[in-house]
C-alpha positions as CSV (number, residue, x, y, z in Angstrom):
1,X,-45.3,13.9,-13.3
2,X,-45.3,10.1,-14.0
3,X,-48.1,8.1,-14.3
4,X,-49.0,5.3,-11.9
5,X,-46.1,6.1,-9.6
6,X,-46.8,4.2,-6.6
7,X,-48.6,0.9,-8.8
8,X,-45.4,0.7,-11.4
9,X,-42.9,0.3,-8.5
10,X,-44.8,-2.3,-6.4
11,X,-45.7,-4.5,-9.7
12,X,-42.4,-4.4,-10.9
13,X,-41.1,-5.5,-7.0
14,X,-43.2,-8.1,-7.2
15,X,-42.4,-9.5,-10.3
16,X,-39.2,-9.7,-9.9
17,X,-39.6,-11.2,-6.5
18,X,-41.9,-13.8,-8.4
19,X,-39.1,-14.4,-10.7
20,X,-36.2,-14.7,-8.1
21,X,-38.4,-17.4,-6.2
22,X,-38.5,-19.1,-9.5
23,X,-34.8,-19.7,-9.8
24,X,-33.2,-23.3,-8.7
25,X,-31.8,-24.2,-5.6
26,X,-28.3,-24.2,-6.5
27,X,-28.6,-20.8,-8.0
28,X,-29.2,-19.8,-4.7
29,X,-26.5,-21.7,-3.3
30,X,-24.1,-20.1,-6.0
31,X,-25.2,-16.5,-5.1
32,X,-25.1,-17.2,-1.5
33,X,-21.1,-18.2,-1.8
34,X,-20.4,-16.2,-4.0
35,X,-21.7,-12.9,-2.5
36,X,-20.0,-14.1,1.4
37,X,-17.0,-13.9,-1.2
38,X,-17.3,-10.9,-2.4
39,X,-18.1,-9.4,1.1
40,X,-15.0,-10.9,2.3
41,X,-12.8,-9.1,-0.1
42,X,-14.6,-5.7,0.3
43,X,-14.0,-5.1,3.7
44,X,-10.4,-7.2,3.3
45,X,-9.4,-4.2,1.3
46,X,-11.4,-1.7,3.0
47,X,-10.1,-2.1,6.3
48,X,-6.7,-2.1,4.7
49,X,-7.3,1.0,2.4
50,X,-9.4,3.4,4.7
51,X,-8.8,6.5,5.4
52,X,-10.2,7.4,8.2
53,X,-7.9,3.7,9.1
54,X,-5.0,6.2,7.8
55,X,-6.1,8.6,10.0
56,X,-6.6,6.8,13.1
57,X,-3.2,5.3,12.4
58,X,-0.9,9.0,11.7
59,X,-3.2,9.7,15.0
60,X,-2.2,6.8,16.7
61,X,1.4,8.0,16.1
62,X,1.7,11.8,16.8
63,X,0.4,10.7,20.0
């Protein structure tokens, strides 16, 4: 059993929620871009590389 199990998770939330709000503006900004990036790509190749797309797709065709 570990000690302090529901006061250690909470600090350590808030903490690092203390810290985030600590960080400039434009660090922000930079996340912000570069996560609607990253997001972008991700389902790019997702949609592209599914399988249940596949699926659908040799579905699509038998029919």
């Amino acid at each position: 059993m570990v000690p302090f199990v529901p006061v250690i998770p909470l600090l350590a939330v808030a903490f690092c929620t203390y810290l985030a709000l600590q960080l400039p503006a434009t660090t922000w900004l930079s996340f912000g871009g570069w996560l609607a990036v990253g997001l972008v790509i991700y389902f790019l190749y997702g949609r592209k590389h599914s399988k249940l797309n596949e699926a659908h797709a040799e579905q699509k065709q038998v029919s």
